[in-house]
VMD Tcl script that draws the C-alpha trace (Angstrom):
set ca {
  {0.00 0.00 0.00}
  {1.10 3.28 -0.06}
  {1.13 4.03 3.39}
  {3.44 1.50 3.78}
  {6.16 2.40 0.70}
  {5.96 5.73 2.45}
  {7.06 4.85 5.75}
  {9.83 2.48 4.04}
  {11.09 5.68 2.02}
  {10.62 7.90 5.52}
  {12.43 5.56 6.93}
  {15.34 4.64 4.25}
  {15.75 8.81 4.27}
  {16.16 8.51 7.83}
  {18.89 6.10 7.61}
  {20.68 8.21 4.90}
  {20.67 10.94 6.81}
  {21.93 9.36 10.19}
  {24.92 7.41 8.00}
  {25.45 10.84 6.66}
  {25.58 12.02 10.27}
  {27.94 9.13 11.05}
  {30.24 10.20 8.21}
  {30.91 13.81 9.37}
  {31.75 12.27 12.96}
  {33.98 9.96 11.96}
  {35.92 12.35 9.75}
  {35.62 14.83 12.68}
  {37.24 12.22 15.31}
  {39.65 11.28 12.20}
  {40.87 15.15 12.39}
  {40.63 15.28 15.77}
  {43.27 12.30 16.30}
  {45.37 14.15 13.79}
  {45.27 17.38 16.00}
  {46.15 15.58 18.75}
  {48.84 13.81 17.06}
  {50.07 17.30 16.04}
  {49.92 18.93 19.41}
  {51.97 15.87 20.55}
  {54.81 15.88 18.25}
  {55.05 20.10 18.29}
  {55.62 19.65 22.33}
  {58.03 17.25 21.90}
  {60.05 19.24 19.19}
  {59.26 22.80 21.73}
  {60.80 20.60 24.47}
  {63.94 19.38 22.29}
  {64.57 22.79 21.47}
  {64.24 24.49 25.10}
  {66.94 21.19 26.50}
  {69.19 22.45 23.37}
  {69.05 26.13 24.02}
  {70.34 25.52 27.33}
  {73.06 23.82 26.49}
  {74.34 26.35 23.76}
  {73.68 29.40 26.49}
  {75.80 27.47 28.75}
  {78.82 29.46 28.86}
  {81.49 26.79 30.32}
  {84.57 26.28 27.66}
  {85.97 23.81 30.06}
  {88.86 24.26 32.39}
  {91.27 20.89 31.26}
  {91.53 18.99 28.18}
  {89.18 16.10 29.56}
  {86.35 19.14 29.96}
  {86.93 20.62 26.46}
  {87.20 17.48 24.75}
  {83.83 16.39 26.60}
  {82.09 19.63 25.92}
  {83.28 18.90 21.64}
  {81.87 15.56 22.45}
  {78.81 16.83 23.86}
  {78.29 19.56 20.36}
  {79.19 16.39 17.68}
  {76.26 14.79 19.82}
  {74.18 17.82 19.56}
  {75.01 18.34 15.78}
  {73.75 15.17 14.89}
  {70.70 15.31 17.52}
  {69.83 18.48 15.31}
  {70.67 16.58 11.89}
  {67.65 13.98 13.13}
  {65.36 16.74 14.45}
  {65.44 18.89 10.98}
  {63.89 15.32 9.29}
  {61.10 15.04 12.19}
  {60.63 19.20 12.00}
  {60.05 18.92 8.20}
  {57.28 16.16 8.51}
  {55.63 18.34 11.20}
  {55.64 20.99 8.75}
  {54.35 18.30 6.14}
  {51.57 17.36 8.09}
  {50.76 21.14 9.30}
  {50.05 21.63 5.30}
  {48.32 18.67 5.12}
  {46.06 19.77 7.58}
  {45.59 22.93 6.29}
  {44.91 21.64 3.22}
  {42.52 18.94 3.89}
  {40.51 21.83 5.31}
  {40.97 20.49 8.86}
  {38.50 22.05 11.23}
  {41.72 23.39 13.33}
  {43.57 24.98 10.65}
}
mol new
graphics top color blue
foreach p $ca { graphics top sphere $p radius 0.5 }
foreach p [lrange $ca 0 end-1] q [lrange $ca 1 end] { graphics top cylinder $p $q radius 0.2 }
display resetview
């Protein structure tokens, strides 16, 4: 009867509309996790860079060979600590302008 296919296409429109519902939050929890993730890896890189400042404004140029040879020791380490944190500050900016351009709700 009528009645009937009416209520089945009420009620098939309803269901379109809640999976359409269901899409947006899903892609809204997807960017959210990716926000998150972002937040995450920027506070690691802030905190990287606050430990390294304070080693470079430390104005000690050692006192004995064994000091200055351990403070060239220490930059060599710091040298390639920066060489590895230039790779993970590039994909942060990678996935900054992914973000943006993905039209995340954030950006």
């Amino acid at each position: 009867s009528d009645e009937v296919k009416e209520k089945l296409l009420t009620l098939d429109e309803d269901k379109n509309a809640l999976l359409q519902l269901w899409e947006e939050r899903r892609i809204l929890y997807e960017q959210c996790m990716d926000l998150q993730l972002f937040y995450r890896d920027t506070e690691q890189a802030d905190t990287w860079m606050a430990k390294q400042e304070a080693f470079l404004i430390n104005q000690d140029l050692g006192d004995s060979l064994d000091s200055v040879e351990a403070l060239i020791k220490k930059h060599e380490d710091f040298e390639k600590s920066l060489a590895a944190q230039e790779e993970k500050i590039k994909a942060l900016d990678e996935f900054a302008t992914k973000l943006i351009e993905g039209q995340h709700y954030a950006a």
